[in-house]
C-alpha positions as CSV (number, residue, x, y, z in Angstrom):
1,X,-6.4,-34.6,15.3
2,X,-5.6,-37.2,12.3
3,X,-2.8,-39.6,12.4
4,X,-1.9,-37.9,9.0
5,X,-1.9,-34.5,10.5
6,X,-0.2,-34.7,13.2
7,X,2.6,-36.2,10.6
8,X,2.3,-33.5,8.6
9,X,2.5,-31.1,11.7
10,X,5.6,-32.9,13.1
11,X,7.1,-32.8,9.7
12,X,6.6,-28.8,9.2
13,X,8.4,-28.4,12.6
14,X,10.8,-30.6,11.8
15,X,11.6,-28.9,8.3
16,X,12.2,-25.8,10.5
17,X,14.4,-27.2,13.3
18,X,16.6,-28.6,10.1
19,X,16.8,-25.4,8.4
20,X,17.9,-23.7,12.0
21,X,20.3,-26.2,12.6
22,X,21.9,-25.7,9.1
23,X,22.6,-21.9,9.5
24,X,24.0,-23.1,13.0
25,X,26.3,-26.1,11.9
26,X,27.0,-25.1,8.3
27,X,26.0,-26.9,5.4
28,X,28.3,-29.8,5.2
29,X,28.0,-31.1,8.9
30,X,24.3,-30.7,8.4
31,X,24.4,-33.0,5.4
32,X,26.5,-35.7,6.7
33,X,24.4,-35.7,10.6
34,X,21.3,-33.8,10.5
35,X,19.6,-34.5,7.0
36,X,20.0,-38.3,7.3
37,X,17.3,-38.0,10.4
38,X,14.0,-39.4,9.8
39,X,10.7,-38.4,12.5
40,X,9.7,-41.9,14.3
41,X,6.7,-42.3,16.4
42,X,5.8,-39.5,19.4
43,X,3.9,-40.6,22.5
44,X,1.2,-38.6,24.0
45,X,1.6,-39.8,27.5
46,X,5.2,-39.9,28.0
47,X,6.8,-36.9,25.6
48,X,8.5,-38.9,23.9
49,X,9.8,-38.6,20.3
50,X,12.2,-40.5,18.5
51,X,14.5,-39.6,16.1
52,X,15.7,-42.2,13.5
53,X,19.3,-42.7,11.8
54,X,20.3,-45.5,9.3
55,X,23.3,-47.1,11.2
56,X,24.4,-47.6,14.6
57,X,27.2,-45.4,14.3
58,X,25.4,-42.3,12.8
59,X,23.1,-42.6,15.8
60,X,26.0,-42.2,18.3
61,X,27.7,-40.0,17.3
62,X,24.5,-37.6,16.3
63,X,23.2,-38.4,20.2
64,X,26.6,-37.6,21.5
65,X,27.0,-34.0,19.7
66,X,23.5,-33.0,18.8
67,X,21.4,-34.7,21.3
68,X,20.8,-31.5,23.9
69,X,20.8,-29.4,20.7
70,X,17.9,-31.3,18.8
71,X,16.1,-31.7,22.1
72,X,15.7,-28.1,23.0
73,X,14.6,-27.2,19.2
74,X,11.9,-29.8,19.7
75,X,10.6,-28.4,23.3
76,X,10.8,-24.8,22.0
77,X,8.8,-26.0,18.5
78,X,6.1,-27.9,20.6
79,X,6.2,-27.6,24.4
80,X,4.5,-31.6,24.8
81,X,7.6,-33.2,23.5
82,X,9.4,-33.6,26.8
83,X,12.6,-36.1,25.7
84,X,14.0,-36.8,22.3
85,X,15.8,-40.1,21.9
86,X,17.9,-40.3,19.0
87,X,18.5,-44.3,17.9
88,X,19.2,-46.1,15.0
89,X,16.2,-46.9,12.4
90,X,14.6,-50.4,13.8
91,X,14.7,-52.6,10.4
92,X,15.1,-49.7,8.3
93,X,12.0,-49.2,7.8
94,X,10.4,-46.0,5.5
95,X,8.3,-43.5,6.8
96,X,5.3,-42.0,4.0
97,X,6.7,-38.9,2.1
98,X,4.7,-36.0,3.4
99,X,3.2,-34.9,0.1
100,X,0.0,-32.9,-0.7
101,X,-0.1,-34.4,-3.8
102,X,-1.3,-37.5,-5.5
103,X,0.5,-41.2,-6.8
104,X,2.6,-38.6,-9.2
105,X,3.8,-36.8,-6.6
106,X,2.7,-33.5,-7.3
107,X,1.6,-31.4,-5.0
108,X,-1.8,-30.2,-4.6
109,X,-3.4,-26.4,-5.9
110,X,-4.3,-24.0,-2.9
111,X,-8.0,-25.3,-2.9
112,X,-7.7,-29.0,-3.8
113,X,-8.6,-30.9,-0.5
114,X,-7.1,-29.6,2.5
115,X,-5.1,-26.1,2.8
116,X,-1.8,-27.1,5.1
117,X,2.0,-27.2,5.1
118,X,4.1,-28.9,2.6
119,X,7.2,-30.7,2.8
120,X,9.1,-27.9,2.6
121,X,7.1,-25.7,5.5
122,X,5.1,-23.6,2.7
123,X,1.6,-22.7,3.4
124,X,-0.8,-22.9,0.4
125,X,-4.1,-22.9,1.3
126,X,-7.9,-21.5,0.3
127,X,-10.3,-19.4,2.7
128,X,-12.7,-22.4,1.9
129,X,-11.0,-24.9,4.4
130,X,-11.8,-22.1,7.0
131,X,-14.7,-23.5,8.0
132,X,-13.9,-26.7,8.4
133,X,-10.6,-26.9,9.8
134,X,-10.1,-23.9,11.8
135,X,-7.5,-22.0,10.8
136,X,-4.6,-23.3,13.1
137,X,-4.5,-26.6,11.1
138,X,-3.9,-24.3,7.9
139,X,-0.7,-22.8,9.4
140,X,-1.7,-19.5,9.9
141,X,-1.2,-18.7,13.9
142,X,-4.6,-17.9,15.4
143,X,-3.3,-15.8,17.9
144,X,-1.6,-13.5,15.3
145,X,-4.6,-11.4,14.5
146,X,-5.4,-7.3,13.8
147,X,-7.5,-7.6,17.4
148,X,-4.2,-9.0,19.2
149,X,-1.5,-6.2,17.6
150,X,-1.1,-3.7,19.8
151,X,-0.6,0.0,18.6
152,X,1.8,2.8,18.8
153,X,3.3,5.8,17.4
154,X,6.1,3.2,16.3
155,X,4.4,0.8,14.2
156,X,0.8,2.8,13.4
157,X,1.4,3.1,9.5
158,X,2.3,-0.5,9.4
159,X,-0.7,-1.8,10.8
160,X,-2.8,0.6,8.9
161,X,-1.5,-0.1,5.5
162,X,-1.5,-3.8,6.5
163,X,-5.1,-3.1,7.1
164,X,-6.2,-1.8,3.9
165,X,-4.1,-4.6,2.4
166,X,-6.4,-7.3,4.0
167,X,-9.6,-5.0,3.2
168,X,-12.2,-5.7,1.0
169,X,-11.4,-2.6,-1.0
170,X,-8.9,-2.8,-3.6
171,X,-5.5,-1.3,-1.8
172,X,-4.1,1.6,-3.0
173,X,-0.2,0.7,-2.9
174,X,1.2,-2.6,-3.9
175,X,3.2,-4.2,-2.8
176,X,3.3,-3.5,0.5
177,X,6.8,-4.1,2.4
178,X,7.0,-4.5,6.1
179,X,10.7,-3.4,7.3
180,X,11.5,-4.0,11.2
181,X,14.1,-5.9,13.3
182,X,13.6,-9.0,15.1
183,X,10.8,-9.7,17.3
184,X,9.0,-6.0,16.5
185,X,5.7,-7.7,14.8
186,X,6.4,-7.8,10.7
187,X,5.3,-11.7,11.3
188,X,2.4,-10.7,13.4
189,X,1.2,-8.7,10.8
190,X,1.5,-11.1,8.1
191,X,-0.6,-13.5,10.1
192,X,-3.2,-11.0,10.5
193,X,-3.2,-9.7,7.0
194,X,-3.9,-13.7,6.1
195,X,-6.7,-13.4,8.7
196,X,-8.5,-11.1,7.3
197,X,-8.3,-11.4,4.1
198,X,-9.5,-15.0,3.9
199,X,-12.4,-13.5,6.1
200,X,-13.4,-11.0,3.8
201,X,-12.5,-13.3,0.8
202,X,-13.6,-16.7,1.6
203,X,-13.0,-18.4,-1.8
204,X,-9.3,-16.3,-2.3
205,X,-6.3,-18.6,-2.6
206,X,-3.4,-17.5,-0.2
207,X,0.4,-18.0,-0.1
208,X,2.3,-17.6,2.8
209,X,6.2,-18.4,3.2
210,X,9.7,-17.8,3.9
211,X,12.2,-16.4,1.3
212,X,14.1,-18.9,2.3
213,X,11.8,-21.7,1.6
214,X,10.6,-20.2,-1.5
215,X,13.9,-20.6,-2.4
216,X,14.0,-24.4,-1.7
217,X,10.5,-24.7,-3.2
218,X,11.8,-23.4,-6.4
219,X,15.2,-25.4,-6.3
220,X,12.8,-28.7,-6.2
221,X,10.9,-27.6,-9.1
222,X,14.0,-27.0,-10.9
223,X,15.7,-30.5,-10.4
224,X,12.3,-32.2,-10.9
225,X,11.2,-30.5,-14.3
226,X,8.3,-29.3,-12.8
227,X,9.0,-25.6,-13.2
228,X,6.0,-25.0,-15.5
229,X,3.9,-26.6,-13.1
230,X,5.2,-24.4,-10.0
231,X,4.8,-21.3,-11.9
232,X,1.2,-21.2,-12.9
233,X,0.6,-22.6,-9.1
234,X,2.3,-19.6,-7.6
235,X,0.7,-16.9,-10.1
236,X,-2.5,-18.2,-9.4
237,X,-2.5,-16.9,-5.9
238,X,-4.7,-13.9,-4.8
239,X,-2.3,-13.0,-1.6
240,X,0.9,-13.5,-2.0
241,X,3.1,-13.4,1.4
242,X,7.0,-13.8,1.8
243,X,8.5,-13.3,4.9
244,X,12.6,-12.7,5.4
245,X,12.9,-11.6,2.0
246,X,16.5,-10.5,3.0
247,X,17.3,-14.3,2.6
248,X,17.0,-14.6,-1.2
249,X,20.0,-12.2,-1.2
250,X,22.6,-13.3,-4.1
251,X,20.2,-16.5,-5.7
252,X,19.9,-15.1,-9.3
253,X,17.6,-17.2,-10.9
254,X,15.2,-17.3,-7.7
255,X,15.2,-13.9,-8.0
256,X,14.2,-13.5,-11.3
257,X,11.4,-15.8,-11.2
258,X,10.5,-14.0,-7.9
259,X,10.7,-10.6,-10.5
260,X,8.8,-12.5,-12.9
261,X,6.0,-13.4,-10.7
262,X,5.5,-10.1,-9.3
263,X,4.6,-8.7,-12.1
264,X,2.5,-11.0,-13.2
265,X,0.3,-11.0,-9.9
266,X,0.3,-7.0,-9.9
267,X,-0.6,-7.2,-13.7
268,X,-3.6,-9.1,-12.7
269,X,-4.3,-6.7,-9.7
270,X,-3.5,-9.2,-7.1
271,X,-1.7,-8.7,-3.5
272,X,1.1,-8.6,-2.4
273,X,3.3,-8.3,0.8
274,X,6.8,-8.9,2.0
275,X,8.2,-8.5,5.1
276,X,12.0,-7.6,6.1
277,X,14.6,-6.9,8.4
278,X,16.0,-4.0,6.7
279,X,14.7,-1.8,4.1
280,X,15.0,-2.4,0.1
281,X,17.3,-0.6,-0.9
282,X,19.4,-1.9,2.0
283,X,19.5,-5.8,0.5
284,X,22.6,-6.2,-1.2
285,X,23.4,-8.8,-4.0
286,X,19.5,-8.1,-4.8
287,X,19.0,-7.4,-8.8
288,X,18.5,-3.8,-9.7
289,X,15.3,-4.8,-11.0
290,X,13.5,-6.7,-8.3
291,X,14.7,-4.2,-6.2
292,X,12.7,-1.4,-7.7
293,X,9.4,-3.8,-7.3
294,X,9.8,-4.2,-3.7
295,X,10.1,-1.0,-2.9
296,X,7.4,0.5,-5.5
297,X,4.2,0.0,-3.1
298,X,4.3,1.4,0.3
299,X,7.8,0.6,2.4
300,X,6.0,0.6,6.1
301,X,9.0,0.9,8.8
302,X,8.1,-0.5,12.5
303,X,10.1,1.2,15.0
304,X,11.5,0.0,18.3
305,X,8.6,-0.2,20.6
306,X,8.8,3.0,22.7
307,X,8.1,2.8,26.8
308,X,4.7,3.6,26.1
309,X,3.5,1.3,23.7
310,X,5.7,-1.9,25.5
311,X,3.1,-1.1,28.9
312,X,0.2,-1.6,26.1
313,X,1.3,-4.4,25.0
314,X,2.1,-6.3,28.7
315,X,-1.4,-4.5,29.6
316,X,-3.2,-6.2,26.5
317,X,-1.1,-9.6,27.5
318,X,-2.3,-9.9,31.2
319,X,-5.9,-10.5,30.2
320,X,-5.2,-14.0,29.0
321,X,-3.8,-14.5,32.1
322,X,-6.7,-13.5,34.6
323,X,-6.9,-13.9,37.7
324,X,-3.1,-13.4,38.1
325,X,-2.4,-10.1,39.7
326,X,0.6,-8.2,38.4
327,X,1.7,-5.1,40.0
328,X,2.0,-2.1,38.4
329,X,5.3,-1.8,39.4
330,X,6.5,-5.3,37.9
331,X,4.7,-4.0,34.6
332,X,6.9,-0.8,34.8
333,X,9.8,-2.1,35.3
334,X,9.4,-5.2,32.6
335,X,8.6,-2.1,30.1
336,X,11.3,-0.2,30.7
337,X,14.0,-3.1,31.6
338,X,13.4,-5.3,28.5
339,X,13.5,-2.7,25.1
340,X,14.9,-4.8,22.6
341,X,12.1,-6.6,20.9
342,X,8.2,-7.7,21.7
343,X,9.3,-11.2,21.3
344,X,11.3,-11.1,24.7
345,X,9.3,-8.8,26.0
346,X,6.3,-11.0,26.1
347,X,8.2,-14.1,26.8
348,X,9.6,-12.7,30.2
349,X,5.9,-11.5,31.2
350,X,5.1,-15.1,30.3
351,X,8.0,-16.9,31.9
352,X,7.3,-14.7,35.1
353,X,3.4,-15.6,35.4
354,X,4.4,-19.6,34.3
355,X,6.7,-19.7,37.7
356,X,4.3,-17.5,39.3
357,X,1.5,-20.0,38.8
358,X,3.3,-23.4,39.3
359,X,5.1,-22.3,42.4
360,X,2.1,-20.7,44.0
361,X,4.1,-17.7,44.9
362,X,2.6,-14.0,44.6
363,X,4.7,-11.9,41.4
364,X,6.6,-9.3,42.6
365,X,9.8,-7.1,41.4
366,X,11.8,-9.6,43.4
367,X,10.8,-12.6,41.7
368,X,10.4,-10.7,38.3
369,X,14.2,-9.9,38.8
370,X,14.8,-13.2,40.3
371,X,13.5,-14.9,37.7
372,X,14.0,-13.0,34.5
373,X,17.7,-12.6,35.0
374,X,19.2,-13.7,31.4
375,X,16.5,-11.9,30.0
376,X,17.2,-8.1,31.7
377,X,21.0,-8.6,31.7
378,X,21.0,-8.9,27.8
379,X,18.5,-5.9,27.7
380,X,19.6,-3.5,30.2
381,X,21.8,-0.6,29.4
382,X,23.9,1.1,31.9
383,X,22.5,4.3,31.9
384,X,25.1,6.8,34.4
385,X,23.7,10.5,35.8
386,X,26.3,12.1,33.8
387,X,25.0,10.7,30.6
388,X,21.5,12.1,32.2
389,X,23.1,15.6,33.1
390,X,24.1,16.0,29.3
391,X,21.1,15.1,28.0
392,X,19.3,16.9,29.7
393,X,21.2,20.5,29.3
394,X,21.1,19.4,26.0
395,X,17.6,19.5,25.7
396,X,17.1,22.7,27.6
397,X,19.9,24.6,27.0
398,X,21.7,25.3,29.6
399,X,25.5,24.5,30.6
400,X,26.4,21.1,31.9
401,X,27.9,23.3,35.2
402,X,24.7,24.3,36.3
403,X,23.6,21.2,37.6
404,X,26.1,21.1,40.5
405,X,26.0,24.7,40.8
406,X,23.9,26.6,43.7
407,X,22.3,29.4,41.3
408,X,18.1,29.1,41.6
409,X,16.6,30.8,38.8
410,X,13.8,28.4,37.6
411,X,15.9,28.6,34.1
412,X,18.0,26.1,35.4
413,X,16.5,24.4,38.6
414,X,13.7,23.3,36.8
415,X,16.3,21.3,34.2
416,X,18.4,19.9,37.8
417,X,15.2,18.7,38.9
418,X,13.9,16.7,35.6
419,X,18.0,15.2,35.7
420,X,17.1,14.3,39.5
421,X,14.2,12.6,38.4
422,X,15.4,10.4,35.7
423,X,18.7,9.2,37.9
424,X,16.4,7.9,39.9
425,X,13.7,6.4,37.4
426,X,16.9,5.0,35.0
427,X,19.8,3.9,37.7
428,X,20.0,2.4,41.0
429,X,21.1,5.1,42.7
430,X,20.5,5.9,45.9
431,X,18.7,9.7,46.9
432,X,22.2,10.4,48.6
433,X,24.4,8.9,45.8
434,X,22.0,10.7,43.2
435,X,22.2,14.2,45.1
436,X,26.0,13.3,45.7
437,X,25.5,13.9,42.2
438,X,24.4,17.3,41.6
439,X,26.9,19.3,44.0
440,X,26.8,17.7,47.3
441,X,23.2,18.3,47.8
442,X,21.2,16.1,50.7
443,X,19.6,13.6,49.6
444,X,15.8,15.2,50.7
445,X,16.6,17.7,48.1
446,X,16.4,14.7,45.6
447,X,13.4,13.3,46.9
448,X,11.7,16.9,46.7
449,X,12.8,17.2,43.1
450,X,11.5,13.4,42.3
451,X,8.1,14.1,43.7
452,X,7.4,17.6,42.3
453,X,8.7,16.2,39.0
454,X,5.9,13.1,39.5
455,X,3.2,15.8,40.5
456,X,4.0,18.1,37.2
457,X,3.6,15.2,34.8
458,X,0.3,14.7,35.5
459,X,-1.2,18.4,35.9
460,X,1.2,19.7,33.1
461,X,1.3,18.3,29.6
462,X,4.4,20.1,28.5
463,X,6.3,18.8,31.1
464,X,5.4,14.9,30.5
465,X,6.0,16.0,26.9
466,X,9.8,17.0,27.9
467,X,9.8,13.7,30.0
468,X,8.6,11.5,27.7
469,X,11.0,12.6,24.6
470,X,14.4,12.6,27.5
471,X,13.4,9.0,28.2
472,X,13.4,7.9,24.5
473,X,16.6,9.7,23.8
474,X,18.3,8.2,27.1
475,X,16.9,4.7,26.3
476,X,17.8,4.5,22.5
């Protein structure tokens, strides 16, 4: 890799570890401490990377309050910087602006010379550099891909409209908008629409960003005089991909331009998608009007991954990591223990093979629950029998007494023995505590009812049917 991009690399992750650290501090303490920093050299061998301030005093006090802050941002942005030392600039010297553009200072087209970040993190770039850059050096992740997103009843119609988006076929909705919460795969999917559509388009010009930066893009042009300039640059994009949309909430004039250029790409039948935490119509301070174009396409909603789809997705994840055996027990339980987004689900399954690997020790459930402890208490739910019991008579039926009481018509042992079951699947009950439970019954009572319940999902559809929907009502 370049000198000049690996600067231009460092300075993308740096624009996002500033931005982060602005939500977190608030504007004004981010002005004063963090914006001042300039990027100094980074050493291959050692980790190092040095962070620059203008005076002595700025330097201290920033390494005093900041210093474990800015250092984790950096080892989570790229895992080789292993210390950050935060010191005063040495002669005050300046470090090149990191500009795609020329001696005017305007930034390059999509396809003039090389497609990769701007200052400002924004990714503008043509299918022609494909070939010889690769297409991590462009921005877009190359592990974020169609052949790498997983599939389920949850987020099917997202990945099929994103699909056609990326086809070669003119799509038959646009815009398409990607609503799901954090760490359920909107970003993936804009990745892999990029993908593909530079593939099947290898001349298309694409533009890929954050509302957020968008935002700051268009602020620039506006102080600069340079709006005329941005417009026709971002109208002459084929693909058009904003991510976090929800973040231009309440910026009028953004937002109109945003209006403006939407329907002047859709005029010209060009693409585009946008991505979102919640749906449209959910996005308040949002004109009326830009409103209606977001959501006059295709609105694709990803659900929660269910049970099912989280074992695809740790399945599909263990073959980068062959030969490592994982259990199929450690696979269970990281399905159904961690529920609340991909993201962590995938990191723990990482995390656990990373120790697993470096320690030379066999993974296990021990070690998985060892290990993965901040990561399962923030997921799991304390699910208790009763909260079982009702469900279940709920589903089926029948009164909430019946599952202490001795009557044995299948009507209602059949209902005792699926609650039986799912104590023990969803708590840590003991077969005593468990049969405790359901009218003082012994505890081989609950193991009978555990195994026939076992045996009967995999002979009788109807009853993994019935199991299946309980355990997605329980664990929602």
């Amino acid at each position: 890799m370049s000198e000049d991009q690996e600067a231009v690399n460092f300075a993308a992750d740096w624009a996002d570890i500033s931005q982060g650290l602005r939500k977190d501090l608030g504007q004004q303490l981010h002005s004063q401490w963090i914006k001042p920093i300039q990027l100094g050299s980074f050493c291959h061998e050692t980790g190092n990377l040095d962070l620059f301030l203008p005076t002595e005093f700025s330097a201290n006090w920033v390494a005093d309050r900041f210093a474990d802050r800015l250092s984790l941002a950096w080892k989570i942005a790229r895992p080789d910087v292993r210390h950050v030392r935060v010191s005063v600039h040495p002669g005050r010297r300046q470090l090149p602006e990191l500009r795609l553009g020329g001696s005017n200072g305007m930034r390059r087209a999509a396809n003039d010379g090389l497609g990769m970040p701007n200052d400002s993190g924004m990714m503008m770039l043509g299918g022609d550099e494909l070939g010889t850059l690769g297409q991590a050096s462009i921005g877009l992740d190359p592990s974020l891909t169609f052949t790498s997103f997983v599939t389920g009843s949850s987020n099917i119609l997202a990945s099929n409209a994103a699909q056609r988006m990326a086809a070669p076929e003119k799509p038959q909705f646009a815009p398409l908008y990607l609503k799901a919460a954090t760490g359920q795969g909107k970003t993936h999917l804009l990745h892999a629409i990029g993908h593909a559509y530079l593939a099947a388009h290898p001349r298309a010009r694409l533009f890929y960003c954050s509302a957020e930066r968008f935002m700051v893009e268009f602020v620039q042009a506006l102080r600069q005089n340079q709006m005329i300039e941005f417009k026709s640059r971002l109208r002459g994009f084929d693909l058009l991909l904003v991510d976090d949309i929800q973040f231009i909430i309440g910026k009028a004039s953004a937002q109109e331009e945003l209006l403006y250029t939407i329907d002047a790409l859709l005029a010209e039948g060009k693409r585009l998608v946008f991505a979102a935490d919640r749906a449209p119509q959910a996005l308040d301070g949002v004109e009326q009007r830009l409103l209606s174009r977001l959501s006059m396409g295709l609105v694709a909603d990803i659900q929660p991954a269910d049970i099912e789809l989280r074992r695809s997705i740790l399945e599909h994840r263990l073959a980068r990591f062959s030969p490592t055996q994982v259990p199929a027990d450690v696979i269970e339980f990281l399905a159904r223990t961690i529920n609340r987004n991909i993201r962590e689900l995938v990191g723990g399954l990482n995390k656990l093979i990373a120790y697993a690997q470096l320690t030379g020790q066999a993974v296990s459930l021990q070690l998985a629950e060892e290990q993965l402890t901040d990561i399962l208490s923030a997921n799991r739910r304390r699910i208790t029998i009763d909260e079982i019991q009702r469900t279940v008579c709920q589903f089926y039926r029948v009164d909430r007494t019946e599952m202490s009481s001795k009557r044995r018509a299948r009507a209602v042992v059949r209902p005792r023995q699926v609650a039986m079951y799912l104590a023990k699947v969803l708590t840590p009950r003991s077969y005593p505590e468990i049969g405790r439970k359901f009218g003082g019954r012994d505890h081989s009572t609950v193991i009978h009812a555990v195994r026939l319940i076992e045996d009967l999902r995999t002979r009788d559809a109807d009853m993994d049917g019935d199991v299946r929907s309980l355990l997605r009502q329980l664990e929602s």
